[in-house]
C-alpha positions in Angstrom: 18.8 5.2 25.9 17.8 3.3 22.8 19.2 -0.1 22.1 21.5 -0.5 19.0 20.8 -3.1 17.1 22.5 -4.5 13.7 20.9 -7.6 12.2 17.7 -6.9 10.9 16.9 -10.5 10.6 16.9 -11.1 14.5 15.7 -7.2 15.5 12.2 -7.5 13.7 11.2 -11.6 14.8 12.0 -10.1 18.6 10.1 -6.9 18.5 7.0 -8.7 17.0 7.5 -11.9 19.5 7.3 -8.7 22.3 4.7 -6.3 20.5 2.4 -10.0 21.1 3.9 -9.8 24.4 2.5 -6.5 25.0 -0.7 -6.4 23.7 -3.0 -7.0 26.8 -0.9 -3.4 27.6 -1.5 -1.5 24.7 -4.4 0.8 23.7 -7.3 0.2 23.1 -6.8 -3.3 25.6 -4.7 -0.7 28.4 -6.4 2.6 28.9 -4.1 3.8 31.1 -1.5 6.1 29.0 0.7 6.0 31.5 1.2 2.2 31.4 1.3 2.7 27.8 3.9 5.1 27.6 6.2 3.2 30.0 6.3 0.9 28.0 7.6 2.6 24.8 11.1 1.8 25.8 10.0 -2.2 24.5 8.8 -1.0 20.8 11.3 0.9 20.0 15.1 0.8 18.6 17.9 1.9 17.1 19.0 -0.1 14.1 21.5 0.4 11.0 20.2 -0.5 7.5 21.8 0.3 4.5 24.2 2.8 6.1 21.7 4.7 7.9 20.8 5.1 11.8 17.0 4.8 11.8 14.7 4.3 14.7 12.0 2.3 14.4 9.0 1.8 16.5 6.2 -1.5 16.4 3.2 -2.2 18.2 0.3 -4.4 18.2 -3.0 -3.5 19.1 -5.9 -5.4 19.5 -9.3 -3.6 19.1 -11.6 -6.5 19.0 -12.5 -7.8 16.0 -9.0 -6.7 14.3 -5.6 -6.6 15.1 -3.8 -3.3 13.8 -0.1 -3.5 13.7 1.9 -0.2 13.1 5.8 0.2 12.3 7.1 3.8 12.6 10.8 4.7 10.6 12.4 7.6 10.8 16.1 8.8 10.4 18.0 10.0 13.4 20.3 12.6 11.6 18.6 13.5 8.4 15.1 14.7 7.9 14.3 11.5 5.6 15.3 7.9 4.5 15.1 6.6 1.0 12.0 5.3 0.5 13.6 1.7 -0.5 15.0 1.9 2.8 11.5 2.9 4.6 9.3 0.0 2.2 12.4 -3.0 3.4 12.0 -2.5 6.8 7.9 -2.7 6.4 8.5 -6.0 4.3 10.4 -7.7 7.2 8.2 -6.4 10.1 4.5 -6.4 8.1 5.0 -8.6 5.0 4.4 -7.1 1.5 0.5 -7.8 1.5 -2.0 -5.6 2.4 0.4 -2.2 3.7 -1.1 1.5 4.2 1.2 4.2 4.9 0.9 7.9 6.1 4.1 10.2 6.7 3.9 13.0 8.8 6.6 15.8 9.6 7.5 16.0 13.4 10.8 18.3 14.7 11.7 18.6 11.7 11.8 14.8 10.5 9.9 12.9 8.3 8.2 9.9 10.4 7.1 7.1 7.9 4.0 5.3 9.5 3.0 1.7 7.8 0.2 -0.4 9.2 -1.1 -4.1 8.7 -4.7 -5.1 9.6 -5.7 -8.7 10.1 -8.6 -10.5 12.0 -7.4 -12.9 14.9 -6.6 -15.4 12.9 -3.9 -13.4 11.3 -5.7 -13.1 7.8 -5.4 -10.1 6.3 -8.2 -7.6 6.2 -9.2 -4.3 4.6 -8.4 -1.5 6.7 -11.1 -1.1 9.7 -12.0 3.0 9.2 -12.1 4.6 6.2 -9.4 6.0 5.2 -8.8 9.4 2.3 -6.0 7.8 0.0 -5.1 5.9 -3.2 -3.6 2.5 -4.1 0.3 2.8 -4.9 3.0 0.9 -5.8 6.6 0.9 -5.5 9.0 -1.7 -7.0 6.0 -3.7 -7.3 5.2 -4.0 -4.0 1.4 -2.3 -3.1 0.4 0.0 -0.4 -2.6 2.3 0.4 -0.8 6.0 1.0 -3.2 7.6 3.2 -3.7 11.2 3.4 -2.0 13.0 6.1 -4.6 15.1 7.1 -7.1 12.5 7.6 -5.1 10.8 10.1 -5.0 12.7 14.1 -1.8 12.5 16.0 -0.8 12.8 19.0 
């Protein structure tokens, strides 16, 4: 069972403080999946924003020479969320510099997937792989949409 949460402004400082937490047991640092998978039940929530029950889902990875940290938003009852709803909770988990995005459709729900590179010294970096997409901009904030069918999930 998911946590409900409320206050955005204490959920996102504690599931970063944890993603750093986890990191020495998330891929590519844990290969085992199953360690990995167990410990899903850390990264993600339930939280209300702007009237709507979302779950959302961070982790940190670190592959080496970058860290990559993903947020996944989705909407527990309807198949989408505004996307002034999706971009506010990247803001307060990734900052408004340097975002990519790629939604996917999964049971029927769109699954909004942002992502923050930096190097280890938390400076923001261009995104490690190359990536099919183009520069956007919403309310003034930019992203990089990638293309969802450049990008394999599981």
């Amino acid at each position: 069972m998911l946590r409900k949460e409320k206050n955005l402004d204490e959920v996102a400082p504690n599931m970063k403080s944890l993603g750093n937490m986890l990191i020495p047991y998330t891929y590519p640092r844990s290969l085992s999946s199953i360690i990995d998978t167990d410990l899903d039940i850390f990264r993600e929530r339930e939280i209300y924003v702007d009237g709507y029950s979302i779950i959302i889902y961070y982790q940190k990875s670190d592959y080496g020479h970058y860290f990559l940290e993903t947020l996944q938003v989705y909407n527990k009852i309807g198949p989408f969320l505004p996307f002034s709803v999706v971009l506010k909770l990247a803001m307060k988990f990734l900052g408004t510099d340097g975002l990519s995005l790629v939604e996917l459709f999964k049971s029927d729900r769109k699954i909004y997937c942002w992502s923050l590179a930096t190097d280890h010294y938390g400076k923001l970096i261009d995104l490690p792989y190359d990536a099919d997409g183009e520069n956007c901009s919403y309310e003034g904030i930019p992203y990089f949409y990638i293309n969802p069918s450049y990008v394999n999930f599981y």
